[in-house]
RODO-2510 file (C-alpha; in nm, 4 decimals, decimal comma):
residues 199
     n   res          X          Y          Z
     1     x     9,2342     6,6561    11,5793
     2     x     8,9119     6,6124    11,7480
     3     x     8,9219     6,6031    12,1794
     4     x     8,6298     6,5533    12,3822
     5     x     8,4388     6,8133    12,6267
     6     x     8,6307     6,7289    12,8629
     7     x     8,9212     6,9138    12,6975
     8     x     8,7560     7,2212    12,8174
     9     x     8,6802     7,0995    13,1868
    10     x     8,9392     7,1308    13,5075
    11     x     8,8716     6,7477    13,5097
    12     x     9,0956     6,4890    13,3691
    13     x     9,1628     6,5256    12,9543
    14     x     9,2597     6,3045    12,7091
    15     x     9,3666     6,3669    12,3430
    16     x     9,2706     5,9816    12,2493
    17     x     9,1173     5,7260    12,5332
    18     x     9,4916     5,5584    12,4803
    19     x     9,6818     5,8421    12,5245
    20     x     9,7976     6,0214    12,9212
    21     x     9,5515     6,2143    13,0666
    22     x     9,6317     6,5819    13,1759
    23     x     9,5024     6,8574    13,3651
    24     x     9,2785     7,1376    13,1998
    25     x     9,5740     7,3715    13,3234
    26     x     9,8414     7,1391    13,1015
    27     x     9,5923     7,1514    12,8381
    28     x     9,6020     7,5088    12,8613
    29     x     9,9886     7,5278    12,8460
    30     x     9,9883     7,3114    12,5356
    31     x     9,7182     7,5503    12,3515
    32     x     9,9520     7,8120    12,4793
    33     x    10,2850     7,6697    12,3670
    34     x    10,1089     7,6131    12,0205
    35     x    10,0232     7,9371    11,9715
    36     x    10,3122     8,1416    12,1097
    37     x    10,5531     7,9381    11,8374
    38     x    10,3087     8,0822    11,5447
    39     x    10,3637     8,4280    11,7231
    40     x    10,7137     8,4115    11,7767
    41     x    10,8157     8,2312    11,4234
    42     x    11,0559     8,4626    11,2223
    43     x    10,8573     8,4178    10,8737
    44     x    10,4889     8,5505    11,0351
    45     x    10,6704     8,8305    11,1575
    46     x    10,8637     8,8562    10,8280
    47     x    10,5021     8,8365    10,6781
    48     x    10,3660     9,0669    10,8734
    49     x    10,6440     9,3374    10,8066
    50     x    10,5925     9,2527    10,4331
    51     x    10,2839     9,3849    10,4099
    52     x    10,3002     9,7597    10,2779
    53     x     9,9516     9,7798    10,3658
    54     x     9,7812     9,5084    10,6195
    55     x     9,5691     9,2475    10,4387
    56     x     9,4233     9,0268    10,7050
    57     x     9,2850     8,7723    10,4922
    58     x     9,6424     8,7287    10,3363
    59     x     9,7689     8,7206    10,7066
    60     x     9,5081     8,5160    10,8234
    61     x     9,5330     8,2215    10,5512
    62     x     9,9015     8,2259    10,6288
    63     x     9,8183     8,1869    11,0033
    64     x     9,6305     7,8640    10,9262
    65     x     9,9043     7,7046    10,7281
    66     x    10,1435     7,7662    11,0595
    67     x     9,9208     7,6764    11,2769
    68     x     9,7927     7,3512    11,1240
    69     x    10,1263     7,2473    11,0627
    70     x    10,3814     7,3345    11,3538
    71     x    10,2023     7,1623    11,6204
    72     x    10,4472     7,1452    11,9013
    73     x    10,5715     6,8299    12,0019
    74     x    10,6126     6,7500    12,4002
    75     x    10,9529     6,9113    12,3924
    76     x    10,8676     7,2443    12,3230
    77     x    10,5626     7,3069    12,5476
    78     x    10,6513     7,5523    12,7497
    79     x    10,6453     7,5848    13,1467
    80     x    10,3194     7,7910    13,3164
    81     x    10,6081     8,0266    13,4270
    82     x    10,8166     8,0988    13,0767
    83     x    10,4766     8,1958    12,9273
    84     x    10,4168     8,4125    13,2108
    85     x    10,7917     8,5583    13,1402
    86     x    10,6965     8,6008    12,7740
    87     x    10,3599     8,8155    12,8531
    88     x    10,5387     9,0365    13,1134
    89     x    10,8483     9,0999    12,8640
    90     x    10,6075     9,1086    12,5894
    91     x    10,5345     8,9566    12,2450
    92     x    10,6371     9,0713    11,9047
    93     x    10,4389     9,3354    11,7945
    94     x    10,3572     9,1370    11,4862
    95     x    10,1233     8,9359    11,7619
    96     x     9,9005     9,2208    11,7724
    97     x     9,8282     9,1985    11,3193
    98     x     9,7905     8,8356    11,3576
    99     x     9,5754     8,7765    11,6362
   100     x     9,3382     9,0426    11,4858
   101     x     9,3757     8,8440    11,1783
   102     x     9,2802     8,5336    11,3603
   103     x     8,9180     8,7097    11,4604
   104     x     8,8791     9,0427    11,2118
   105     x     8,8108     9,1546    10,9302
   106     x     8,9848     9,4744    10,9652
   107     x     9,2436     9,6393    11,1728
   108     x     8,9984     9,8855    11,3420
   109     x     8,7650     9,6165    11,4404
   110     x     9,0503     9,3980    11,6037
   111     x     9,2345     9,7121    11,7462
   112     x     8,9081     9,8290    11,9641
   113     x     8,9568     9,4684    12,1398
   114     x     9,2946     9,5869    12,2397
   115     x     9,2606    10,0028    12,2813
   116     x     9,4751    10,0852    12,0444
   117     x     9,5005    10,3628    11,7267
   118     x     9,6077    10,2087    11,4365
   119     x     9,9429    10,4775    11,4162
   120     x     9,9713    10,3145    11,7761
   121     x     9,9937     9,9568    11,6011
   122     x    10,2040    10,0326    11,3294
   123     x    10,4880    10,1693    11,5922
   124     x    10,4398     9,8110    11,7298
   125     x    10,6303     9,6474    11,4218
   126     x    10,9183     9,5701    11,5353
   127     x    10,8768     9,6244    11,9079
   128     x    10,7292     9,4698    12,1667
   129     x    10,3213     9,4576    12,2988
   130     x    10,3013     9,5556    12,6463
   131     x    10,1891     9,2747    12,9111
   132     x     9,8233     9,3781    12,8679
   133     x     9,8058     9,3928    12,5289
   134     x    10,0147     9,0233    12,5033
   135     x     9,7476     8,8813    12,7160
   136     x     9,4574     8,9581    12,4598
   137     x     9,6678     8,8299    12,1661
   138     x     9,7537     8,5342    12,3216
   139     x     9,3866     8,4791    12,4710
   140     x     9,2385     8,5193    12,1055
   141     x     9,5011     8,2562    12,0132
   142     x     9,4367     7,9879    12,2813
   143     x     9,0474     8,0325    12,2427
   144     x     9,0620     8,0132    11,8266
   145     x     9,2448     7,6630    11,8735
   146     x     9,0373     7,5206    12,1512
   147     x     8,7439     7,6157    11,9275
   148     x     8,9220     7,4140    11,6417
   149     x     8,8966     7,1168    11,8638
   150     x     8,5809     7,1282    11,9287
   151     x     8,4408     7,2449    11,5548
   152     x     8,6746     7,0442    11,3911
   153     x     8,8668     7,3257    11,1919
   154     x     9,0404     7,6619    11,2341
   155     x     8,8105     7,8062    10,9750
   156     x     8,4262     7,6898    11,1749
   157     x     8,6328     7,8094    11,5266
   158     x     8,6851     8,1239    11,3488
   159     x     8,3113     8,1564    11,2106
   160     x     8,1854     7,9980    11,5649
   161     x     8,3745     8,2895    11,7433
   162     x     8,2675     8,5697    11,5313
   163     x     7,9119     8,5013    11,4880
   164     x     7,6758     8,6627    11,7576
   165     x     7,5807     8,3963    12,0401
   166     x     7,2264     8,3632    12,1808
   167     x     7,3752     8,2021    12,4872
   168     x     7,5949     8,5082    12,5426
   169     x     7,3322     8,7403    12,5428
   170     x     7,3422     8,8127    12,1538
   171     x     7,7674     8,8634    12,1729
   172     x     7,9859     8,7679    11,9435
   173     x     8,2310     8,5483    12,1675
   174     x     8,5372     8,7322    12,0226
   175     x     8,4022     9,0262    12,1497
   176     x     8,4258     8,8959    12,4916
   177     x     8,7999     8,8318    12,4787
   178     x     8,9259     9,1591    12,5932
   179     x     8,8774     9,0372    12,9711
   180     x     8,9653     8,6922    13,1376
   181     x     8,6354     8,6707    13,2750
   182     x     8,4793     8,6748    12,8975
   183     x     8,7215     8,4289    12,7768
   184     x     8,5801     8,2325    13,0813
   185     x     8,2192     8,2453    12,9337
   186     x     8,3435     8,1452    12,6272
   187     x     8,5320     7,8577    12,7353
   188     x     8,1908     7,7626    12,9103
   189     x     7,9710     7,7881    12,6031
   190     x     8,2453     7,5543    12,3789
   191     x     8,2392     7,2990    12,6657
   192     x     7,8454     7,3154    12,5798
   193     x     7,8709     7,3119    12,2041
   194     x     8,1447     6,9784    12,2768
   195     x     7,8523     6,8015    12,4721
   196     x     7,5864     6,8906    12,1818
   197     x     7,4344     7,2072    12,3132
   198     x     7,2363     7,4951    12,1114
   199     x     7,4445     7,8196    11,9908
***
């Protein structure tokens, strides 16, 4: 599902020209919805517990399959404020293995996004990310999928996001996500790459 660059404007957006418009901000809470449901379902976690040792690619093919097929209906997107709630009570802990799957190669790699050791991730299993950490996950999340509307898959968003970025100085544009300012810059080179700009 194709959008336009204004899907990654404050302007008006639209999903088809036939279809309501929205705000960038509702756009946002839709991406946001979307991806907190792939965080939150019971079988990622389950997969993510399953793994004796973490396999990303494993985790991250699964994390396609979810995301390409549960996206939410009107019903379920949530409110600005219950996604707040859910980064200030914190995600699953699973969030943390499959937003690094969504970017990474490897644990280590995604894990210096975040600050964490990798004993430090394991204890998440189970538990809960703190606020901070939530943030990043669900930041990698919302940026992967607004880069699938613009590239046209979840697989050229990923390569688009990990590749280094003449525009951003030579950066790959995951590497940028630890900060909301970086996702920012990002956001501003995809609304580029929508209108037919270089990389």
């Amino acid at each position: 599902m194709n959008r336009s660059a204004d899907s990654l404007t404050a302007g008006s957006v639209t999903e088809k020209p036939s279809s309501p418009q929205y705000s960038f901000s509702e756009w946002r809470t839709r991406y946001d919805s979307h991806v907190l449901s792939v965080f939150q379902d019971r079988n990622v976690r389950r997969a993510v517990k399953g793994q004796s040792k973490t396999n990303l690619a494993s985790l991250w093919r699964y994390t396609v399959r979810k995301l390409e097929k549960d996206r939410p209906s009107s019903r379920e997107v949530f409110e600005p404020l219950q996604i707040h709630e859910k980064l200030v009570e914190g995600l699953p802990g699973e969030a943390l293995f499959v937003s690094c799957a969504m970017l990474f190669d490897s644990m280590s790699e995604g894990l210096s996004l975040f600050d964490l050791s990798s004993k430090t991730a394991k204890q998440r299993i189970g538990d809960r990310l703190s606020s901070g950490e939530s943030e990043i996950a669900l930041r990698i999340g919302r940026v992967l999928t607004m880069a699938q509307d613009v590239f046209g898959s979840l697989d050229a968003a990923r390569a688009y996001l990990r590749a280094p970025n003449f525009a951003l100085g030579g950066v790959a544009p995951r590497d940028l996500l630890k900060t909301a300012e970086g996702e920012q810059l990002i956001l501003s080179e995809l609304k580029t790459q929508a209108e037919g700009g270089p990389v």
